[in-house]
N, CA, C and O atoms as a Maestro MAE file, in Angstrom:
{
 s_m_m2io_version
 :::
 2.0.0
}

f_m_ct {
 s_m_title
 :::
 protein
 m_atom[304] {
  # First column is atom index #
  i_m_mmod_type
  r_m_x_coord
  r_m_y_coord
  r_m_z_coord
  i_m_residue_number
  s_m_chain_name
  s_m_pdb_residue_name
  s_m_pdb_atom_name
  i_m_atomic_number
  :::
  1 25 0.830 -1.207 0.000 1 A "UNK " " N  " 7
  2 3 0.000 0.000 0.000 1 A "UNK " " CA " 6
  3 2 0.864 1.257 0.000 1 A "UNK " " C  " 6
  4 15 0.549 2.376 -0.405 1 A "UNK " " O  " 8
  5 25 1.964 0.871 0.510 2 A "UNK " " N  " 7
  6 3 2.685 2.471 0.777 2 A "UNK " " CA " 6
  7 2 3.467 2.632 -0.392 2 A "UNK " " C  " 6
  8 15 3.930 3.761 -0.555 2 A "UNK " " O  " 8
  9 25 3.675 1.936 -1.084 3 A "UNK " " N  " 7
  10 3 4.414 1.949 -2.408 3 A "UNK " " CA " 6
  11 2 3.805 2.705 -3.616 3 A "UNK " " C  " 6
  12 15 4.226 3.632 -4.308 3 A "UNK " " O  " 8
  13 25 2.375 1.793 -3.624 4 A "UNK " " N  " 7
  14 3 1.138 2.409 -4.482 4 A "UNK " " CA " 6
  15 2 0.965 3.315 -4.129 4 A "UNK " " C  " 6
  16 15 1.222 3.927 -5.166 4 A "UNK " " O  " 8
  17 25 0.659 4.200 -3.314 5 A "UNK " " N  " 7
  18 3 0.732 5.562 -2.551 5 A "UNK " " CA " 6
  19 2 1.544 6.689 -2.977 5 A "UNK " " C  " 6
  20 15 1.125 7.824 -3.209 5 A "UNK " " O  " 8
  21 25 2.694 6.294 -3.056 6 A "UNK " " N  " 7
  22 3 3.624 7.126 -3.184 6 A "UNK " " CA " 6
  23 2 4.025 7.469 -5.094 6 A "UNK " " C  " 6
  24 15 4.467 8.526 -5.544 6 A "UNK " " O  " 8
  25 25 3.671 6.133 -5.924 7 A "UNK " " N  " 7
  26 3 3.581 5.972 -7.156 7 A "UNK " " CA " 6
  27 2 2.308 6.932 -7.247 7 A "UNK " " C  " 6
  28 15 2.492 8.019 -7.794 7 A "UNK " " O  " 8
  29 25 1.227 6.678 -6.835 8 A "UNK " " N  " 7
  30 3 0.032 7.556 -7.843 8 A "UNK " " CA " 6
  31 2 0.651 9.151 -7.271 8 A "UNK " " C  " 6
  32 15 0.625 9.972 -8.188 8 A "UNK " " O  " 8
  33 25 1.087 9.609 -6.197 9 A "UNK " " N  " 7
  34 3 1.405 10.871 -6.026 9 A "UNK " " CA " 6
  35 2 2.355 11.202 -6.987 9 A "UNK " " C  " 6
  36 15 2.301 12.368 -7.377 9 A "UNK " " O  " 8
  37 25 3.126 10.559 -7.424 10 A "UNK " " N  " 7
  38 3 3.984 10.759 -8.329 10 A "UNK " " CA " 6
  39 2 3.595 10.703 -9.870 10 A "UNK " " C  " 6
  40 15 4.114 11.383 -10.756 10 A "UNK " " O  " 8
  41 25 2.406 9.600 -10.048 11 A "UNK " " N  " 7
  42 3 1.857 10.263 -11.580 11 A "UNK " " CA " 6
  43 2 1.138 11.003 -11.682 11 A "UNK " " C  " 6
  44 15 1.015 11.576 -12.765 11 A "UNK " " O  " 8
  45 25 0.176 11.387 -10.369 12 A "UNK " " N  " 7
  46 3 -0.346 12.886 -10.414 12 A "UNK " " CA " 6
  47 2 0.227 14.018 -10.508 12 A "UNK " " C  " 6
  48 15 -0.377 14.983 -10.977 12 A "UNK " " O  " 8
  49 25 1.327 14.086 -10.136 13 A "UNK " " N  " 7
  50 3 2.210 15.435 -9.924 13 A "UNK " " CA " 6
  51 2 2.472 15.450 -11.654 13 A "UNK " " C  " 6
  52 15 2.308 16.485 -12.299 13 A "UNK " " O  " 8
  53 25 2.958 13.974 -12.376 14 A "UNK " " N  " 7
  54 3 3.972 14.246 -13.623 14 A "UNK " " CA " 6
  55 2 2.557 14.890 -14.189 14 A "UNK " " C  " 6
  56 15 2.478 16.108 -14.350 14 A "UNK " " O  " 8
  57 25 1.500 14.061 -14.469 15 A "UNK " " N  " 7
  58 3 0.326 14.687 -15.237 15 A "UNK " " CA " 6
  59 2 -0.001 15.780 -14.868 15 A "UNK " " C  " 6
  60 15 -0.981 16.065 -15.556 15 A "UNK " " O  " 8
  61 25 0.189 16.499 -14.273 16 A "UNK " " N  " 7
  62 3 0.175 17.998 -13.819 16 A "UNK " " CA " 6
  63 2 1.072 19.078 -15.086 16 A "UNK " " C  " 6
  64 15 0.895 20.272 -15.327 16 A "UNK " " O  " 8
  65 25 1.976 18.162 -15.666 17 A "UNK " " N  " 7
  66 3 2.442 18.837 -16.568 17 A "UNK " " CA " 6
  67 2 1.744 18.592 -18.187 17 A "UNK " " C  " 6
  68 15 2.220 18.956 -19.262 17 A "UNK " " O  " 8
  69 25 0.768 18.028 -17.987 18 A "UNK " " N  " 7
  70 3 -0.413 18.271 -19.112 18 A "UNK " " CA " 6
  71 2 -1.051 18.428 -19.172 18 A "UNK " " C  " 6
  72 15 -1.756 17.742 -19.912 18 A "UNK " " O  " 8
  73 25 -1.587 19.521 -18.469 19 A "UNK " " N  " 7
  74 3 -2.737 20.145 -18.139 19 A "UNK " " CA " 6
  75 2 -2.492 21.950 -18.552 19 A "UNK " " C  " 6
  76 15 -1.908 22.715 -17.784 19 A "UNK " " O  " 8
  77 25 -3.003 22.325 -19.742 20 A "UNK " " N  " 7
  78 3 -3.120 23.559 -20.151 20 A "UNK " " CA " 6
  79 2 -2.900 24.810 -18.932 20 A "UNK " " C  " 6
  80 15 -1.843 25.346 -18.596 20 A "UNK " " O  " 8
  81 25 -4.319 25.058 -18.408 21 A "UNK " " N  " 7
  82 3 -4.899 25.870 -18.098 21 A "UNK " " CA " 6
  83 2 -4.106 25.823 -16.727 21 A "UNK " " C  " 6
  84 15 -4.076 24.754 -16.117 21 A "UNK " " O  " 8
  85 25 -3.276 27.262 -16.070 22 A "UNK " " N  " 7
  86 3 -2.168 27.168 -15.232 22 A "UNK " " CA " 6
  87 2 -3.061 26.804 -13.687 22 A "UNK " " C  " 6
  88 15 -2.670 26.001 -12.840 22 A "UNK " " O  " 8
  89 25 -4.559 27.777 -13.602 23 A "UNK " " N  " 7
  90 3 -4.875 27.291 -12.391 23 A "UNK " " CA " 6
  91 2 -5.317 25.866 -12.208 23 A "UNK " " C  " 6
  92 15 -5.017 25.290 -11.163 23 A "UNK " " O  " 8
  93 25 -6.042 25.221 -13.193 24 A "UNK " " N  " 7
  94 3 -6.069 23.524 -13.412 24 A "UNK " " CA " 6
  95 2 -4.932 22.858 -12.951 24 A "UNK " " C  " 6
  96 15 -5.155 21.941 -12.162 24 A "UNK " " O  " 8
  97 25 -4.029 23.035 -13.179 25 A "UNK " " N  " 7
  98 3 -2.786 22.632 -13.042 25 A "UNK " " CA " 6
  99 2 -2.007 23.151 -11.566 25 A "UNK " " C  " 6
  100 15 -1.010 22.621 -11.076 25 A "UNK " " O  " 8
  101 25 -2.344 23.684 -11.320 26 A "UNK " " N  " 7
  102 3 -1.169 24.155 -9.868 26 A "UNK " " CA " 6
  103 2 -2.960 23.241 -8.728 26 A "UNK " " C  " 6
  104 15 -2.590 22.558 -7.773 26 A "UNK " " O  " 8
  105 25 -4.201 23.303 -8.886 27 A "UNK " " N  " 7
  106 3 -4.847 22.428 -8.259 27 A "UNK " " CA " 6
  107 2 -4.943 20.872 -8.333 27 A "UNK " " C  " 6
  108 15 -5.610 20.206 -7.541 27 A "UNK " " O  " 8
  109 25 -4.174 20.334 -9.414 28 A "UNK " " N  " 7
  110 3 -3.970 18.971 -10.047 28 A "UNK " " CA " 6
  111 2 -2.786 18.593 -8.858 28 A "UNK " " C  " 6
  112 15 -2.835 17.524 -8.249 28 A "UNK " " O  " 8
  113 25 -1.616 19.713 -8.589 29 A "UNK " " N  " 7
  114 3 -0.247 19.849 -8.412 29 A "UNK " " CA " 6
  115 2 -0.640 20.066 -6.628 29 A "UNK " " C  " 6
  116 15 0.257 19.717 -5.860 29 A "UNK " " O  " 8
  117 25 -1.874 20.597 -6.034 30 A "UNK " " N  " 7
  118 3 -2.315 20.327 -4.859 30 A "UNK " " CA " 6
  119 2 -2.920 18.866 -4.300 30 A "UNK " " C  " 6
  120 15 -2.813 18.344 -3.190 30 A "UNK " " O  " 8
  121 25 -3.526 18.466 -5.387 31 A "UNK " " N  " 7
  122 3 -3.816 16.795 -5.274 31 A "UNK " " CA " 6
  123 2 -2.902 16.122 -4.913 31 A "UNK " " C  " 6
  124 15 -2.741 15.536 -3.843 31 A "UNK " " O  " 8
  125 25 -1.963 16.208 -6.223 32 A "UNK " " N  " 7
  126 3 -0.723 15.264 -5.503 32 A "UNK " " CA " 6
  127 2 0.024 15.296 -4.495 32 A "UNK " " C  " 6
  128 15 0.701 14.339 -4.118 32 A "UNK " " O  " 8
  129 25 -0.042 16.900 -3.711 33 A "UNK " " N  " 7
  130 3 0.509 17.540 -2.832 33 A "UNK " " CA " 6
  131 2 0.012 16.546 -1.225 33 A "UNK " " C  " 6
  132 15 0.625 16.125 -0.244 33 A "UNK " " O  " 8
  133 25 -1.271 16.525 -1.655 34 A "UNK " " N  " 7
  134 3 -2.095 15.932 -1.170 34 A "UNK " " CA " 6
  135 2 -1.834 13.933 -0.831 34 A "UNK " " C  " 6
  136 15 -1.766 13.467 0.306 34 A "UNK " " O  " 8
  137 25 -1.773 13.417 -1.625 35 A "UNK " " N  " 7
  138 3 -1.397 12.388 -1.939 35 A "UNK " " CA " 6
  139 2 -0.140 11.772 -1.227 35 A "UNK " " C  " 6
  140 15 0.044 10.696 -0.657 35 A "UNK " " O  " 8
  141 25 0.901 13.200 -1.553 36 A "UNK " " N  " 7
  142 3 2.252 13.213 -0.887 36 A "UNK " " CA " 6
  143 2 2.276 13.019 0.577 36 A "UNK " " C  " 6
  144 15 2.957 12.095 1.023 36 A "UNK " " O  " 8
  145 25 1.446 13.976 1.573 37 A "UNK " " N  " 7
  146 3 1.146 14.124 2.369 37 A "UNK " " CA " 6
  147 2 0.425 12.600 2.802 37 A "UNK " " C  " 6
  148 15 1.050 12.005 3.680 37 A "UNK " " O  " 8
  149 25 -0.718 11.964 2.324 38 A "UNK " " N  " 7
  150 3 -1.082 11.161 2.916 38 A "UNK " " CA " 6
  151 2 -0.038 10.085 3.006 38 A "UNK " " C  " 6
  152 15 -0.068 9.548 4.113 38 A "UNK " " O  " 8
  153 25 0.902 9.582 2.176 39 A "UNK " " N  " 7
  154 3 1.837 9.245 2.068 39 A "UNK " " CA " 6
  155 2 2.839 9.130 2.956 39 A "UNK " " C  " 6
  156 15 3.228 8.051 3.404 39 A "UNK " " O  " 8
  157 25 3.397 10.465 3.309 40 A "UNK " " N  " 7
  158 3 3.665 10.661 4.840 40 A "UNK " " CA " 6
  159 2 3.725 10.366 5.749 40 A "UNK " " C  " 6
  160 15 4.622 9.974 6.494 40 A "UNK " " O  " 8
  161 25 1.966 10.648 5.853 41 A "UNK " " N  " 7
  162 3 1.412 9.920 7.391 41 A "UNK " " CA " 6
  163 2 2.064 8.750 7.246 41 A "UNK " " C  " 6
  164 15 3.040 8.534 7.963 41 A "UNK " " O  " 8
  165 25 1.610 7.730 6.231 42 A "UNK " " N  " 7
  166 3 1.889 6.032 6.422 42 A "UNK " " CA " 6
  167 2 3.030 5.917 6.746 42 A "UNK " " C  " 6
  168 15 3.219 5.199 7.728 42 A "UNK " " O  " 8
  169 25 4.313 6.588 6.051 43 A "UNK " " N  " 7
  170 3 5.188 5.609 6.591 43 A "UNK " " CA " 6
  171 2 6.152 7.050 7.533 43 A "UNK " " C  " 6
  172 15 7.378 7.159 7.536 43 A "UNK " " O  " 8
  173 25 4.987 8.161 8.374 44 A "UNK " " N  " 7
  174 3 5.791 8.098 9.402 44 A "UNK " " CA " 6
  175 2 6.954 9.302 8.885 44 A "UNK " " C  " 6
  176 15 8.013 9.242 9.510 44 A "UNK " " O  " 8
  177 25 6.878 10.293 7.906 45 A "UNK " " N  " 7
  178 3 8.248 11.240 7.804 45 A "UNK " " CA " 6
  179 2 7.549 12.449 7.426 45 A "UNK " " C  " 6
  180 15 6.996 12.661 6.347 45 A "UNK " " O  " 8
  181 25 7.643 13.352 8.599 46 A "UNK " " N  " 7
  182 3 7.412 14.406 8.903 46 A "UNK " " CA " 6
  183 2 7.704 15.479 7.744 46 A "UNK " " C  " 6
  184 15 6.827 16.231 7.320 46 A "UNK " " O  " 8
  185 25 9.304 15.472 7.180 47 A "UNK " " N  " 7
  186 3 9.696 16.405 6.295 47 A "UNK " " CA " 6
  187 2 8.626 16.141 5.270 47 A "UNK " " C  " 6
  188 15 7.927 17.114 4.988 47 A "UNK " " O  " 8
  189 25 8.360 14.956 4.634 48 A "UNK " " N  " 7
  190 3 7.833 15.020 3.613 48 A "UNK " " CA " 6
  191 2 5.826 15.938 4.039 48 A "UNK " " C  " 6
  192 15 5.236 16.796 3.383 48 A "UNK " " O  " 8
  193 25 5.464 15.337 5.134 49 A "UNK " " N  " 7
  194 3 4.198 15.688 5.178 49 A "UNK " " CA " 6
  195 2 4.385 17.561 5.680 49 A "UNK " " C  " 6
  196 15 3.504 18.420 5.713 49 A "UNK " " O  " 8
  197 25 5.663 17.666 5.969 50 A "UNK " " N  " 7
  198 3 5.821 19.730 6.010 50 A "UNK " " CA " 6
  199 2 5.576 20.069 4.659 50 A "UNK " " C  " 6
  200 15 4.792 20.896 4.192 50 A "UNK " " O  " 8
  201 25 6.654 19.026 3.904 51 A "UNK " " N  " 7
  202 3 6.558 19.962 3.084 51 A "UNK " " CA " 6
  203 2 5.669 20.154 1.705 51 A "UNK " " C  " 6
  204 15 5.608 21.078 0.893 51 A "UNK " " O  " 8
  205 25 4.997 18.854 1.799 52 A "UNK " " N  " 7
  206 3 3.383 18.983 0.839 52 A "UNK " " CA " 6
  207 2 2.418 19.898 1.283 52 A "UNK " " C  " 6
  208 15 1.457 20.240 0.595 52 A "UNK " " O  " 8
  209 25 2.654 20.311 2.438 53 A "UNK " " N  " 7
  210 3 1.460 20.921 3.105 53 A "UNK " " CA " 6
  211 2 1.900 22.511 2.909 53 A "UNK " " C  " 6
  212 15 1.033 23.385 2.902 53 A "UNK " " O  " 8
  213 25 3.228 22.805 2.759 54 A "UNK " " N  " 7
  214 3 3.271 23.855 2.227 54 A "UNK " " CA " 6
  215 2 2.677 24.181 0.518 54 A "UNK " " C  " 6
  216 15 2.026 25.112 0.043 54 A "UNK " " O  " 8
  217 25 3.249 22.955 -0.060 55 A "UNK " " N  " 7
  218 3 3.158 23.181 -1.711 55 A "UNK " " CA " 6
  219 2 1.599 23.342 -1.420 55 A "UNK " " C  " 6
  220 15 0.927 24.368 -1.520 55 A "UNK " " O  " 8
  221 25 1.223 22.151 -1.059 56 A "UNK " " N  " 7
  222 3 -0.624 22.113 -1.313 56 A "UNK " " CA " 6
  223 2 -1.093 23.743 -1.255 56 A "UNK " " C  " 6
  224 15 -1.554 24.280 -2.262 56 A "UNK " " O  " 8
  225 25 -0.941 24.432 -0.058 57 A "UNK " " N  " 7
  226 3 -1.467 25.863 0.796 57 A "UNK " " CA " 6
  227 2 -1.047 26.649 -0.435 57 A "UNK " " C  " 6
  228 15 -1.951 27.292 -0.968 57 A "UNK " " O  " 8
  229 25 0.270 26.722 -1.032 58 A "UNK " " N  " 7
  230 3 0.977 27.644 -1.970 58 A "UNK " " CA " 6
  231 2 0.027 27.608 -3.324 58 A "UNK " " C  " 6
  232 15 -0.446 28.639 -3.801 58 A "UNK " " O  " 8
  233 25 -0.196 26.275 -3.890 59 A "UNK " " N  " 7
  234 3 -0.846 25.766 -4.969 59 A "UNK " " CA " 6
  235 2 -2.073 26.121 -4.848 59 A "UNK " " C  " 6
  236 15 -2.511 26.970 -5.624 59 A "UNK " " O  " 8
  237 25 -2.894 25.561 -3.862 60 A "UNK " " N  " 7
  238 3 -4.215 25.810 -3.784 60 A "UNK " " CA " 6
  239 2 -4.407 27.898 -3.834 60 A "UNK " " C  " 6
  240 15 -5.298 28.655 -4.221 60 A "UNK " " O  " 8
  241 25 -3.403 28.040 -3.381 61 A "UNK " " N  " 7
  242 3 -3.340 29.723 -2.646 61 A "UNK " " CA " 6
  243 2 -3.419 30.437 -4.446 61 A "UNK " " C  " 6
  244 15 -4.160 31.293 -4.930 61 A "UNK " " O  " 8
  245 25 -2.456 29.731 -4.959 62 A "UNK " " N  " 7
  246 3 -2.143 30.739 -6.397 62 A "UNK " " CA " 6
  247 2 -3.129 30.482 -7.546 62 A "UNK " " C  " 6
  248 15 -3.414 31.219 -8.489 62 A "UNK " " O  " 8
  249 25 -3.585 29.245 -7.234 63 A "UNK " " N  " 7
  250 3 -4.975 28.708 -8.462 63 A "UNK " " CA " 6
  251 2 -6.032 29.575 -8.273 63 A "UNK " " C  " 6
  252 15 -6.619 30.129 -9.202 63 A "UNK " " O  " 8
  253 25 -6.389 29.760 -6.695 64 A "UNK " " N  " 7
  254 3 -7.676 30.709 -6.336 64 A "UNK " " CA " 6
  255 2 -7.568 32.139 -6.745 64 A "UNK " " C  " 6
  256 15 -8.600 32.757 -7.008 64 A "UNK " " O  " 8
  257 25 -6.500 32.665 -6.815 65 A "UNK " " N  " 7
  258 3 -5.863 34.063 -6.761 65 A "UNK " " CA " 6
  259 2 -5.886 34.588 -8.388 65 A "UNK " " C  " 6
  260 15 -5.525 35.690 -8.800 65 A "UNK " " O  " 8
  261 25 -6.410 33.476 -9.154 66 A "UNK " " N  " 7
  262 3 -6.212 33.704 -10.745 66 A "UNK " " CA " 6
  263 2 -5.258 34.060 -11.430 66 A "UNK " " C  " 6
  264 15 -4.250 34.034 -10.724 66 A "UNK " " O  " 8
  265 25 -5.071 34.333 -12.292 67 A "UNK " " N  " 7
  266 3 -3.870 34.634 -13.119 67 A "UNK " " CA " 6
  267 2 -3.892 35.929 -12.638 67 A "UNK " " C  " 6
  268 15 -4.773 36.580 -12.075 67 A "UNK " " O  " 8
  269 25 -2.063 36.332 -13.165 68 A "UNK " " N  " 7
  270 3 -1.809 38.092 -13.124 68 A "UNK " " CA " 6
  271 2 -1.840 38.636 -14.407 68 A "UNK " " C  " 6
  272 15 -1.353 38.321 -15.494 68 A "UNK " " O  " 8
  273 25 -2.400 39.354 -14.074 69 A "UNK " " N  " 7
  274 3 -2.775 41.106 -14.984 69 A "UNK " " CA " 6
  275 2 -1.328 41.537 -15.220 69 A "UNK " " C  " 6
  276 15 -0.502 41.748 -14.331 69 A "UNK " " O  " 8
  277 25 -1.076 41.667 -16.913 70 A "UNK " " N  " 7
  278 3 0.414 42.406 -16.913 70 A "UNK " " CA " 6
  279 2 -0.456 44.008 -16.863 70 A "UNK " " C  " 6
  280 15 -1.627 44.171 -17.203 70 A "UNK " " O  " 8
  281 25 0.452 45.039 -16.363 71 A "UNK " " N  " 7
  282 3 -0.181 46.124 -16.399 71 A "UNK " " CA " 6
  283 2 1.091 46.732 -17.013 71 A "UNK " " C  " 6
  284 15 2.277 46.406 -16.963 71 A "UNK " " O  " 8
  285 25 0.201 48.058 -17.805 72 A "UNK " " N  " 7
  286 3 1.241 49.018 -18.835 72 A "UNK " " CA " 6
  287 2 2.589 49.675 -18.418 72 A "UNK " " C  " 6
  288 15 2.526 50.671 -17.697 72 A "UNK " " O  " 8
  289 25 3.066 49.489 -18.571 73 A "UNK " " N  " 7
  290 3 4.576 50.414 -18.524 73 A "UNK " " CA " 6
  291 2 4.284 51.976 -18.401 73 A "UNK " " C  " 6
  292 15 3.755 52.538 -19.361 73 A "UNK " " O  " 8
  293 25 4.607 52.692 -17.265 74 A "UNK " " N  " 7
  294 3 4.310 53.734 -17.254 74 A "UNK " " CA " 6
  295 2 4.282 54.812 -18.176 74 A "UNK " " C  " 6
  296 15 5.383 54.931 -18.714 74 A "UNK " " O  " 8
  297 25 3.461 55.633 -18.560 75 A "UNK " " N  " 7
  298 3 4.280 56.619 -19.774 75 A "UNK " " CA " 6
  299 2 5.295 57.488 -19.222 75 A "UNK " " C  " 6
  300 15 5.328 57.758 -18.022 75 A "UNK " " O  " 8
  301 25 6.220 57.986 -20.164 76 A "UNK " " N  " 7
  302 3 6.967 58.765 -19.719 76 A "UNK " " CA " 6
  303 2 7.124 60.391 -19.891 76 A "UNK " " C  " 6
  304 15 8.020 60.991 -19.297 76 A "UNK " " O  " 8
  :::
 }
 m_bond[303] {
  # First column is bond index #
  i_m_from
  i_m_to
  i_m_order
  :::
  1 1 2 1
  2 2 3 1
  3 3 4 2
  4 3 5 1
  5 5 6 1
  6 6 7 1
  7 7 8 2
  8 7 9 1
  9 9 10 1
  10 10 11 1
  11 11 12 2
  12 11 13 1
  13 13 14 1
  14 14 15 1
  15 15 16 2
  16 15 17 1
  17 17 18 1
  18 18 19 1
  19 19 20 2
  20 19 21 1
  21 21 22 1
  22 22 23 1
  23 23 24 2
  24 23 25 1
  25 25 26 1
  26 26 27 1
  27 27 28 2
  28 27 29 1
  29 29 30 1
  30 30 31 1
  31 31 32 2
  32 31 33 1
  33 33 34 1
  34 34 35 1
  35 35 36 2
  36 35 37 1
  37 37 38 1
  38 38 39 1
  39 39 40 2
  40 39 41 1
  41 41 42 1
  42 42 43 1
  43 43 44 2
  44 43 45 1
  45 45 46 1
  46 46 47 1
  47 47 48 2
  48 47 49 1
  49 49 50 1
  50 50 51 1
  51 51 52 2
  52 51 53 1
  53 53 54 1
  54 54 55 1
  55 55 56 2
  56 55 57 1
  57 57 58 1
  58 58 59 1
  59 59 60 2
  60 59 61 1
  61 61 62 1
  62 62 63 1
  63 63 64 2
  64 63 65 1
  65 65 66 1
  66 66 67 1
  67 67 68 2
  68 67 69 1
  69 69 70 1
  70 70 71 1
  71 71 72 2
  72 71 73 1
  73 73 74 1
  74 74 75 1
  75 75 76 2
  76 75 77 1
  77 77 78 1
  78 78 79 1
  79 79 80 2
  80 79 81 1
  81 81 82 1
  82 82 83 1
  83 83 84 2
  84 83 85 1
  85 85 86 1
  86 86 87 1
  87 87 88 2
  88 87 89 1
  89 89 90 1
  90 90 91 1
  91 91 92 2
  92 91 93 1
  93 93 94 1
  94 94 95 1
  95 95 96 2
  96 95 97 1
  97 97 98 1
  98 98 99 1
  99 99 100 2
  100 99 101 1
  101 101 102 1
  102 102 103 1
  103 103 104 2
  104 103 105 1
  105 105 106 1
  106 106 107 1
  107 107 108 2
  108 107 109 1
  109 109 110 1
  110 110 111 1
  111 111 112 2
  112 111 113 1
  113 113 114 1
  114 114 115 1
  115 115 116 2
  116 115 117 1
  117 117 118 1
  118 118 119 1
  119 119 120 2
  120 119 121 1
  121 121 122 1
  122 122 123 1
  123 123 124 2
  124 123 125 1
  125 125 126 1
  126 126 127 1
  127 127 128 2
  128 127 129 1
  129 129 130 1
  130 130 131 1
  131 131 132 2
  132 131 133 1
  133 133 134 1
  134 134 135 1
  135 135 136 2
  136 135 137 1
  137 137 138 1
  138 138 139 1
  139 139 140 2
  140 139 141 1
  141 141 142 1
  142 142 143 1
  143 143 144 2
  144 143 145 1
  145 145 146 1
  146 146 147 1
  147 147 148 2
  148 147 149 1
  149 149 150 1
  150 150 151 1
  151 151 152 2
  152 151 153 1
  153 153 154 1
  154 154 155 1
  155 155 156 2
  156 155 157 1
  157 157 158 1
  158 158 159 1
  159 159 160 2
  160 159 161 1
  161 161 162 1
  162 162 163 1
  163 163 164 2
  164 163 165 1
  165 165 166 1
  166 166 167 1
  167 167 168 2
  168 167 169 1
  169 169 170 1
  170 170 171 1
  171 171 172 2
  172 171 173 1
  173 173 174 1
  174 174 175 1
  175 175 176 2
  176 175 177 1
  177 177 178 1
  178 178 179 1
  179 179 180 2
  180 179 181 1
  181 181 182 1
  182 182 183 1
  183 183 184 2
  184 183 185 1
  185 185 186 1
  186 186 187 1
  187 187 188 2
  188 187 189 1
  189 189 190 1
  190 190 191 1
  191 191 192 2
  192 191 193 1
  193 193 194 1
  194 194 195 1
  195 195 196 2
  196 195 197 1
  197 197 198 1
  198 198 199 1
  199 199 200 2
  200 199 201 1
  201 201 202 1
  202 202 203 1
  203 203 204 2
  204 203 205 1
  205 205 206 1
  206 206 207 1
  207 207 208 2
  208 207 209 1
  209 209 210 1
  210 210 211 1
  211 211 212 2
  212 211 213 1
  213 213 214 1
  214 214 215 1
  215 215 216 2
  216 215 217 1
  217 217 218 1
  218 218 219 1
  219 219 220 2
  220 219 221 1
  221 221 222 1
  222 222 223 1
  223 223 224 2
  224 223 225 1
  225 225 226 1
  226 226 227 1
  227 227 228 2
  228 227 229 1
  229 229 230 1
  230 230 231 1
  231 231 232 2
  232 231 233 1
  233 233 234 1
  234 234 235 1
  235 235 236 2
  236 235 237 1
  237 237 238 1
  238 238 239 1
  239 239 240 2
  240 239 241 1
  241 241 242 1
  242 242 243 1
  243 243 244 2
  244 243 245 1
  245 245 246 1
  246 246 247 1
  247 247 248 2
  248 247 249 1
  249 249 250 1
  250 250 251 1
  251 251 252 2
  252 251 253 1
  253 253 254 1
  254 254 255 1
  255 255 256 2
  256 255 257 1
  257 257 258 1
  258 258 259 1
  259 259 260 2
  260 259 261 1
  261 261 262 1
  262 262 263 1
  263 263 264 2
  264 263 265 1
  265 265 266 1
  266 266 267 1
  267 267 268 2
  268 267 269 1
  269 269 270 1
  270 270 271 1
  271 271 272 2
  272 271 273 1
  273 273 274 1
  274 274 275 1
  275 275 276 2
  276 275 277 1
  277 277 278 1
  278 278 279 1
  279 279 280 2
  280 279 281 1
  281 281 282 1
  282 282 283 1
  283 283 284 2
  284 283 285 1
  285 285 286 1
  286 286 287 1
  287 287 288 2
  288 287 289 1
  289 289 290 1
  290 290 291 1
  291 291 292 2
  292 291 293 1
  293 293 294 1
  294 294 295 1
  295 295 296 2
  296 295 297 1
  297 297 298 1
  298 298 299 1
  299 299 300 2
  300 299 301 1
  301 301 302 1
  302 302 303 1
  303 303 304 2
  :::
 }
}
C-alpha cells in the first residue's frame, strides 16, 4: 500500500504537466501535494508531510488568486 501511494502521487504530480490551463494545473499539483502528504502519514516522515502541506497551501493559494494582470509600462 505504501508503495502504491507514493507511485500515484507521483503520476499525479507528472500529469500535472499536461494540463493547459495554469490554475487547473497548480490544483492537479495540490492533489498530488495531497497524496504526498497522505503518504507521509503512512510511513511516518514528517519532512515530507511539512513539506506537501506547504506546496498544497501555496498551490491551492495561487490557483484561487487567478492569473496576473500584466499592467502598462508607465508613460513617460
Amino acid at each position: 500500500m505504501n508503495t502504491w501511494l507514493g507511485w500515484a502521487a507521483t503520476a499525479v504530480f507528472a500529469c500535472s504537466y499536461f494540463v493547459r490551463n495554469p490554475s487547473r494545473m497548480r490544483l492537479v499539483q495540490a492533489a498530488a501535494s495531497i497524496f504526498w502528504i497522505l503518504y507521509g502519514v503512512v510511513i511516518h516522515a514528517t519532512p515530507i508531510i511539512v513539506a506537501n502541506v506547504i506546496v498544497a497551501t501555496l498551490a491551492i493559494f495561487s490557483a484561487l488568486r487567478g492569473p496576473e494582470v500584466a499592467k502598462p509600462a508607465p508613460a513617460e
